[in-house]
C-alpha positions as CSV (number, residue, x, y, z in Angstrom):
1,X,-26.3,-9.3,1.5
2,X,-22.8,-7.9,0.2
3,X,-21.7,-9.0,-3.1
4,X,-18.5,-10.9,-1.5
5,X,-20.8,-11.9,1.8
6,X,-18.8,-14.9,3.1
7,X,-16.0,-14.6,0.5
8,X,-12.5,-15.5,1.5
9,X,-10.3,-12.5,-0.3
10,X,-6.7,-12.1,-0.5
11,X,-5.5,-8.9,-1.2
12,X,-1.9,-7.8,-1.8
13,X,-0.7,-4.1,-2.5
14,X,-1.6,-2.0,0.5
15,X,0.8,0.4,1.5
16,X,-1.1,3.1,2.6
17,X,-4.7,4.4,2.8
18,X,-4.4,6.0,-0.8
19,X,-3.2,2.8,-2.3
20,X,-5.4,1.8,-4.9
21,X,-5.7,-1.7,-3.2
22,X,-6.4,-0.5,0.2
23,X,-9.8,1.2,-1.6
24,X,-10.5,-2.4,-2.7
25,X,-10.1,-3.9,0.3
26,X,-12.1,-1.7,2.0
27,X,-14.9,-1.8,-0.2
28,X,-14.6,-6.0,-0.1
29,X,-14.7,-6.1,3.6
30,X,-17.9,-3.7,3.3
31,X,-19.5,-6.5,1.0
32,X,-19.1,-9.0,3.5
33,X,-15.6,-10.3,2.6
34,X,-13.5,-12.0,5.0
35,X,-9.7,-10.4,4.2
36,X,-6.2,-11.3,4.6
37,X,-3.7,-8.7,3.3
38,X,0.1,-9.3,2.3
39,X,2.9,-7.2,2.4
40,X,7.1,-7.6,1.4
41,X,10.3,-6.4,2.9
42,X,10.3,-2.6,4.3
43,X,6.7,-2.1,2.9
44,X,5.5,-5.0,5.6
45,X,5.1,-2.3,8.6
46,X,3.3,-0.5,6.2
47,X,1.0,-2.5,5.7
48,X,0.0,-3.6,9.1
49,X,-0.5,0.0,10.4
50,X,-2.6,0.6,7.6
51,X,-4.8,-2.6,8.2
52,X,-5.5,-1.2,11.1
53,X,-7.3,1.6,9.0
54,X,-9.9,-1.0,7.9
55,X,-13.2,-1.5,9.7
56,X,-12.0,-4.9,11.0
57,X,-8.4,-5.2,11.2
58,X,-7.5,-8.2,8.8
59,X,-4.3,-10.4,9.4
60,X,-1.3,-9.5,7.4
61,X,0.9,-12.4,6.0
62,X,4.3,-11.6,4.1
63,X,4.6,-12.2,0.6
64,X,7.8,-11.5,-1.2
65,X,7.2,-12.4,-4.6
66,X,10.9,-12.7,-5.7
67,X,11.4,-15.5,-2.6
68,X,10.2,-18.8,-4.0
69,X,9.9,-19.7,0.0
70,X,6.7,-17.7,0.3
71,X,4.3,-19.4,-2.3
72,X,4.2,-22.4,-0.2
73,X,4.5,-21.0,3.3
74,X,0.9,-18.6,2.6
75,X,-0.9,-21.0,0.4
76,X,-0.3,-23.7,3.5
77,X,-1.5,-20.8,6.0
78,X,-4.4,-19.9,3.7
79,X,-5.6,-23.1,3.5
80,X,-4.5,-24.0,7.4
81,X,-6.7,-20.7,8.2
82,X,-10.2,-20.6,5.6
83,X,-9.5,-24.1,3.4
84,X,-10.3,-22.3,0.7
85,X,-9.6,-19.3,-1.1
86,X,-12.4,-17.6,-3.6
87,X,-11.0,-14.3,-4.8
88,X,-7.6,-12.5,-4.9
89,X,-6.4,-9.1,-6.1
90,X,-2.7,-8.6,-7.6
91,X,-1.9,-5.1,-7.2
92,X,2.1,-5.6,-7.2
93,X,4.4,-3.8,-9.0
94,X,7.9,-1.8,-8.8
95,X,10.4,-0.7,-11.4
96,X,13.8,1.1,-10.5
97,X,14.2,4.4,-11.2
98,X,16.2,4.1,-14.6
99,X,13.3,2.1,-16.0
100,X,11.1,5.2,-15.8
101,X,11.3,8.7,-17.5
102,X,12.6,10.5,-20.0
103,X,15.2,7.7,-22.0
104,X,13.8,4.4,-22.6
105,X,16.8,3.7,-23.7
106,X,19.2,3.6,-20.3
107,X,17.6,1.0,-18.3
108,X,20.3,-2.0,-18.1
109,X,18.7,-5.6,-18.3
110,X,19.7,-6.3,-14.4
111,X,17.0,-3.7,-13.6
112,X,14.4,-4.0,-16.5
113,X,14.1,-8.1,-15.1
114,X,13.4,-6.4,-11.7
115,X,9.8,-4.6,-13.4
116,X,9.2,-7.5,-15.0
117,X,9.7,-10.4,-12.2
118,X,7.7,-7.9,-9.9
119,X,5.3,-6.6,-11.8
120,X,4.6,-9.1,-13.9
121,X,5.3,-13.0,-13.6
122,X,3.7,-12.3,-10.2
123,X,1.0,-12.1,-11.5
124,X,1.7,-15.9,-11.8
125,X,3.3,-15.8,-8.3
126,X,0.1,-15.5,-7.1
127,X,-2.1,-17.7,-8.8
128,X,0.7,-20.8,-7.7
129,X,-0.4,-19.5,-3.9
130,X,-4.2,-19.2,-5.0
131,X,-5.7,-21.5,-7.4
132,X,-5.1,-24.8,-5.5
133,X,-7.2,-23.3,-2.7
134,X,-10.2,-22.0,-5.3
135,X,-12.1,-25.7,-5.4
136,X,-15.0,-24.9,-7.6
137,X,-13.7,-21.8,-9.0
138,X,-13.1,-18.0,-8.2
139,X,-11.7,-15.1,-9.5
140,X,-7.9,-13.8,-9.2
141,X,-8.4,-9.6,-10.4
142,X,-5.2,-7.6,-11.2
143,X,-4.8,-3.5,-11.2
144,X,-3.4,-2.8,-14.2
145,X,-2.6,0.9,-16.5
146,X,-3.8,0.4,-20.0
147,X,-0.7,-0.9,-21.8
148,X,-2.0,-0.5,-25.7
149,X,-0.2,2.4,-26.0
150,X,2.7,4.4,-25.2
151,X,3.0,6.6,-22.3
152,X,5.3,9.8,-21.8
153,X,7.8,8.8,-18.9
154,X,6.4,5.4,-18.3
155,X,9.0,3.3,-20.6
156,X,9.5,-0.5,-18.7
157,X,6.5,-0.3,-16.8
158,X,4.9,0.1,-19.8
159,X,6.5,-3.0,-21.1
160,X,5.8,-4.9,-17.5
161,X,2.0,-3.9,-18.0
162,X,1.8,-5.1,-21.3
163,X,3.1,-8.3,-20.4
164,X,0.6,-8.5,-17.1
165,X,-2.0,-7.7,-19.9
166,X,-0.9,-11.2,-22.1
167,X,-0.2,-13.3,-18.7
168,X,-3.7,-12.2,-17.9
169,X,-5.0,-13.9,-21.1
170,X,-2.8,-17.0,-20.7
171,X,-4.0,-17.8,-17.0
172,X,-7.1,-16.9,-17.9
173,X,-6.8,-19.8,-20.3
174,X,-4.8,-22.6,-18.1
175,X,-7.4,-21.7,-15.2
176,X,-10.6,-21.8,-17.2
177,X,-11.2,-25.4,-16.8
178,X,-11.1,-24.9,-13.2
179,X,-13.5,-22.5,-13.1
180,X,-11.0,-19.6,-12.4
181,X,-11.6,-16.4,-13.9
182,X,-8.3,-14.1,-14.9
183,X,-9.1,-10.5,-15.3
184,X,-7.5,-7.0,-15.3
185,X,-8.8,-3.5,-14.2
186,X,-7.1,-0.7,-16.2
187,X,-7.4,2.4,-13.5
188,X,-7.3,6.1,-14.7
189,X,-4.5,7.3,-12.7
190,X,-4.8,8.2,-9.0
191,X,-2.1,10.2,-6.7
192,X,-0.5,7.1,-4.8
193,X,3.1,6.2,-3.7
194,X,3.2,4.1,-6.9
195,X,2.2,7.6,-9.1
196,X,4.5,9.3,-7.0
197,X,7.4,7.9,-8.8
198,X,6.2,8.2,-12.3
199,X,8.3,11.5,-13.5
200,X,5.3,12.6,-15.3
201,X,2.5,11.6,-13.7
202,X,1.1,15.5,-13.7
203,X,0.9,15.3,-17.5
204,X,-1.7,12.7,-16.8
205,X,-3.4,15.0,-14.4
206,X,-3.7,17.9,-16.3
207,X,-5.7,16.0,-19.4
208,X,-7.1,12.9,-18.3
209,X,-10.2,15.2,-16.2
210,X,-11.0,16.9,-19.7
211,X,-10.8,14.3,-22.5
212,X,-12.7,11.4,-20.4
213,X,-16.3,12.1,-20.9
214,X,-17.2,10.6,-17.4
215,X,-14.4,13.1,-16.2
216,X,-11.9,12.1,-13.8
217,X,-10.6,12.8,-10.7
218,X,-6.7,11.8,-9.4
219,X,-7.7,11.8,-5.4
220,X,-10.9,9.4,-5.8
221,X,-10.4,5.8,-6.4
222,X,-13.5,4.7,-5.3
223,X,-15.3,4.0,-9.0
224,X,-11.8,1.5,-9.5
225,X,-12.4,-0.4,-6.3
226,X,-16.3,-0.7,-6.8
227,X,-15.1,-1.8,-10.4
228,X,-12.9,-4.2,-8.8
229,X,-15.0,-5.5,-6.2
230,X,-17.2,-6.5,-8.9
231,X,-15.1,-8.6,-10.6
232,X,-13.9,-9.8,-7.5
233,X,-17.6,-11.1,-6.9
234,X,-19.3,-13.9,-8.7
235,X,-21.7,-11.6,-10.8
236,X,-19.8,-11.8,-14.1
237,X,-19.4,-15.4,-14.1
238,X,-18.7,-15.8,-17.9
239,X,-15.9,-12.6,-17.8
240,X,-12.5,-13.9,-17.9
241,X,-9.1,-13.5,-19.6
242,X,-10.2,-9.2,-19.9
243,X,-9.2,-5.9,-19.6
244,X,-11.5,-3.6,-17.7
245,X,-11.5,0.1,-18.2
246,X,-12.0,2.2,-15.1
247,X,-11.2,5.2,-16.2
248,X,-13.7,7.6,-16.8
249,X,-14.0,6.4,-20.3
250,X,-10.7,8.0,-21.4
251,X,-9.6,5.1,-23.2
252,X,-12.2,5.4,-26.0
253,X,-11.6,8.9,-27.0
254,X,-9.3,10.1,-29.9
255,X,-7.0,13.0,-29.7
């Protein structure tokens, strides 16, 4: 028996076949999960060739977390199509361009509320859709990039993620009594679109592989969706309102 055998699992975030999320839902439908994926705006064609990628094609509802609309419409097809929901994954997030590189300084406030309403208060997005459907408890997981410290290039994001990291803790909290674990995994990075756009994403590259003692590598995402699928599950029951490090262990190491 899979660890999500019979689970009801919504999963947003997959683009494409290297999208962190799509290796989580792959593994999920592997342990038995039954899936339903979301997509938004141009990225919704996307994400219905790539479901069909999966072993079983899952349905693919659209989710635009900026249109207040869509909380309502999937929760009511959620619960119109399983009754009940037991996990989700949150692996949303965009900034525009001036909110990442060189000058933290030049993003404008119109487009630094645009990383933070997407990356981050969907996080609570989601859980309106979710949590009235988890009756006796479940567990919402978001993909997250360790936000303690400061990154070269990653600037607002940065900001978004550390934000995502305290909403975690906060859900975490309002959710508890429901039996509703919160929690985060912190990935190592990994070449997807979302990398793609990070100017200096091949600094990462180049000394992430020698200073984590697990060692890393960029094209394999499989040790963050087995991570994820774990929390996903019910096997760390008392886990909730944390940070996860996937990452090869590079978090713990000094300079």
């Amino acid at each position: 028996m899979g660890l999500l055998e019979g689970k009801n699992v919504l999963i947003t975030g997959v683009l494409t076949d290297a999208s962190l999320a799509f290796g989580v839902a792959q593994l999920a439908q592997r342990e038995g999960a039954n899936l339903i994926l979301t997509g938004a705006g141009r990225g919704l064609r996307l994400t219905e060739k790539t479901a069909r990628k999966l072993d079983t094609e899952p349905e693919v509802l659209e989710f635009d977390v900026t249109n207040p609309d869509h909380v309502p419409a999937v929760r009511n097809h959620l619960e119109s199509t399983w009754g009940r929901v037991d996990a989700a994954l949150h692996a949303i997030g965009f900034a525009p361009e001036s909110c990442l590189g060189d000058d933290f300084m030049a993003a404008p406030w119109d487009d630094v509320k645009v990383a933070l309403e997407i990356s981050t208060y969907s996080y609570k997005t989601l859980a309106e859709v979710v949590c009235p459907l988890m009756t006796g408890g479940g567990s919402v997981v978001g993909l997250d990039f360790d936000a303690t410290v400061a990154w070269p290039a990653y600037n607002w994001m940065g900001v978004a993620k550390a934000a995502l990291e305290s909403a975690n803790r906060y859900l975490a909290r309002t959710h508890g009594e429901n039996n509703i674990r919160f929690n985060l995994v912190a990935a190592g990075p990994i070449r997807t679109i979302a990398a793609k756009s990070i100017p200096a994403f091949a600094k990462f590259e180049d000394v992430w592989d020698d200073k984590a003692p697990l060692g890393w590598d960029v094209r394999d995402s499989s040790a963050v969706a087995r991570t994820t699928v774990a929390m996903l599950s019910d096997w760390l029951p008392a886990t909730t309102g944390s940070m996860i490090y996937a990452d090869g262990g590079y978090n713990a190491m000094g300079a």
